[in-house]
Wavefront OBJ file of the C-alpha trace (Angstrom):
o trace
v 31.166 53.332 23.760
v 28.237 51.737 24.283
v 24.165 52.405 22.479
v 23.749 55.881 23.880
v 21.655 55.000 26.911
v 22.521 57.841 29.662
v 21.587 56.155 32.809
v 19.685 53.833 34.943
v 16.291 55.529 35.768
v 15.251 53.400 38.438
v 15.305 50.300 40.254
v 11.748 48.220 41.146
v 12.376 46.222 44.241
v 9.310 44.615 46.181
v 8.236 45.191 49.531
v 6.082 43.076 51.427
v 5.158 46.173 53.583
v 4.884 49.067 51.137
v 3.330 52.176 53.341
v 6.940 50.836 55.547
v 9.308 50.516 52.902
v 8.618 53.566 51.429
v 9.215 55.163 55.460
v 12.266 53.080 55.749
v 13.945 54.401 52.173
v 12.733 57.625 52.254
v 14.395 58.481 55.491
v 18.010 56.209 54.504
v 18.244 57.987 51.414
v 16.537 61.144 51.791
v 14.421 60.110 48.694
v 11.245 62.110 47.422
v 7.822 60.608 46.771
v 7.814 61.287 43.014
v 4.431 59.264 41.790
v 2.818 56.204 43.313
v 0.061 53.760 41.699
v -3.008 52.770 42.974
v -5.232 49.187 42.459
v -7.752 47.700 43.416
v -8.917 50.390 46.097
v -4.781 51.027 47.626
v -0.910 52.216 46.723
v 0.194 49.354 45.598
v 3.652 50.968 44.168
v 5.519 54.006 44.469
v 8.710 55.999 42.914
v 11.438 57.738 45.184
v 14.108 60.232 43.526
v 17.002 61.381 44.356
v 16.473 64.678 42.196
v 20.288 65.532 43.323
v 21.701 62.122 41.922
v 18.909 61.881 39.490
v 18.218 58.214 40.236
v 14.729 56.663 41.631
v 13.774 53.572 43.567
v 10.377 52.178 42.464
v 8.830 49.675 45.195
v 5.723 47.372 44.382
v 3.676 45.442 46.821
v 5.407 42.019 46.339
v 1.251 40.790 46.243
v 1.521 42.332 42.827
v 4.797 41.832 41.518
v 4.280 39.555 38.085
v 6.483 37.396 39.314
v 7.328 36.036 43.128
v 10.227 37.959 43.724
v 12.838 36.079 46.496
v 15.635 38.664 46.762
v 16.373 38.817 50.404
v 19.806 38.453 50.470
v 20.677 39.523 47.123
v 22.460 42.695 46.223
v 19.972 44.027 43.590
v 22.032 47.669 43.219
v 25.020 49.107 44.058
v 25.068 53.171 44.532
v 28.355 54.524 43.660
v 30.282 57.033 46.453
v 31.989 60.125 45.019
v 34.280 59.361 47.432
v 35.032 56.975 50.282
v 34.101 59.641 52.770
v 30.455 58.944 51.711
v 30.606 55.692 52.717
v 31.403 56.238 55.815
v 28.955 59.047 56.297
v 26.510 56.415 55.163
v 27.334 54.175 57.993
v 27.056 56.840 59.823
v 23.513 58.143 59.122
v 22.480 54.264 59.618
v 23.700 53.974 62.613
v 21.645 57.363 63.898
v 18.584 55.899 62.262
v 18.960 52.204 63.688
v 19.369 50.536 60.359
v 21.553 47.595 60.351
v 24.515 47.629 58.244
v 27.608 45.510 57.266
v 31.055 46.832 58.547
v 32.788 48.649 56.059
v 35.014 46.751 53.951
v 38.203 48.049 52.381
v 40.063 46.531 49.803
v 42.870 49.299 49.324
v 43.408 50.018 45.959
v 40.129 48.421 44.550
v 37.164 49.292 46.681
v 35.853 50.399 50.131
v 31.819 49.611 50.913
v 28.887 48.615 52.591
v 25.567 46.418 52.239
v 22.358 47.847 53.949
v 19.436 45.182 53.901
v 16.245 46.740 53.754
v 13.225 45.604 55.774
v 12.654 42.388 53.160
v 15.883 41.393 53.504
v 17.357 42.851 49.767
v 20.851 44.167 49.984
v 21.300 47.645 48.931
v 25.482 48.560 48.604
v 26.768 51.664 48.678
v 30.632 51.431 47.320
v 33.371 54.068 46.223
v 35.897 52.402 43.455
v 39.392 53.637 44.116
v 40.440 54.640 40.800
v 43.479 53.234 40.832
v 42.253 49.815 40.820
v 39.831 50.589 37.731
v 42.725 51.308 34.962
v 42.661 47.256 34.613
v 41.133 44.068 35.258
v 40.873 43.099 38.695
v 38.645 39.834 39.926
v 38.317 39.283 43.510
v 38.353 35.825 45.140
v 37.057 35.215 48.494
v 38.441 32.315 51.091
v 35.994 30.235 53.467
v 36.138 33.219 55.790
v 34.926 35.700 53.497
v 38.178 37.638 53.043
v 38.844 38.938 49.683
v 42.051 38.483 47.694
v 43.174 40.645 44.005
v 43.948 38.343 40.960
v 44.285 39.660 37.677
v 43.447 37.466 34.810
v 39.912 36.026 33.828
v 38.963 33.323 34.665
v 35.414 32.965 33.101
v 37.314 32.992 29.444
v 36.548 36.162 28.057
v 39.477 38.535 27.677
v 39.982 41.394 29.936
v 39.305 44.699 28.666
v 42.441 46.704 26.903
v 43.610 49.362 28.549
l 1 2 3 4 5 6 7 8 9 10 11 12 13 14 15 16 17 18 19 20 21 22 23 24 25 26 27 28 29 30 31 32 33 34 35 36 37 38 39 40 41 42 43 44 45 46 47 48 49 50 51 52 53 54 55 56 57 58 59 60 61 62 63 64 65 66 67 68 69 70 71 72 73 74 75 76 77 78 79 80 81 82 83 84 85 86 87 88 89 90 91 92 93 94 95 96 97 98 99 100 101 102 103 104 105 106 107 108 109 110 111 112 113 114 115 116 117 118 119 120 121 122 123 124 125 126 127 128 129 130 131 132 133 134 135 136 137 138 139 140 141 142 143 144 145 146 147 148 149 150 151 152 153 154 155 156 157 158 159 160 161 162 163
């Protein structure tokens, strides 16, 4: 289904320090330096790929974002694991490189990931979907401590998707 679109090509995030941004994702994610833009006399954006994955991450000085970006804290993309080996060899490769991470969280069944906040504060996540828990529905609610629980019909009134 859907209108024949193939793919995300990239994400744009901003970065208050671009020259360090691009440092800090290029050694996470072993990203390439694909193109960058220059104006008014400096970079003032850049695209990473992933030429194995075939995604990119565009950064723009947040000075010239059209708009004031405030997405520290917010998870602005979600890479998907093959597997939930990855996940933890993500952790693991943060954790050499000194880049704070969440723990891993494991929802058996559903999900197991991670959220990596870069250095402005936005949340990258890196999860693997069991795919078990993706034949149907699933919403997750989360008590005043933060744990998750499963529950399986919508809430927000649209129907679930048919199997």
């Amino acid at each position: 289904m859907g209108i024949g679109l193939s793919q995300i090509k990239h994400v744009k995030l901003p970065a208050s320090d671009l020259r360090h941004s691009v440092s800090w994702y290029r050694s996470l994610f072993d990203l390439e330096l694909i193109a960058e833009f220059f104006e008014d006399d400096d970079v003032r954006g850049v695209q990473l790929l992933d030429r194995d994955a075939g995604f990119e991450i565009a950064l723009r000085q947040t000075d010239y974002c059209a708009g004031p970006p405030r997405l520290a804290g917010f998870e602005v993309v979600a890479f998907r694991a093959p597997d939930e080996a990855v996940v933890d060899a993500v952790a693991a490769r943060c954790d050499r490189l000194g880049v704070a991470h969440t723990e891993i969280m494991r929802i058996p069944g559903y999900v197991t990931g991670m959220d990596i906040p870069d250095p402005d504060g936005t949340v990258i996540r890196i999860l693997w979907h069991d795919p078990r828990g993706m034949s149907a529905f699933l919403g997750v609610e989360y008590d005043a401590a933060g744990r998750p629980s499963p529950y399986r019909d919508p809430r927000i009134g649209a129907p679930a998707r048919s199997e």
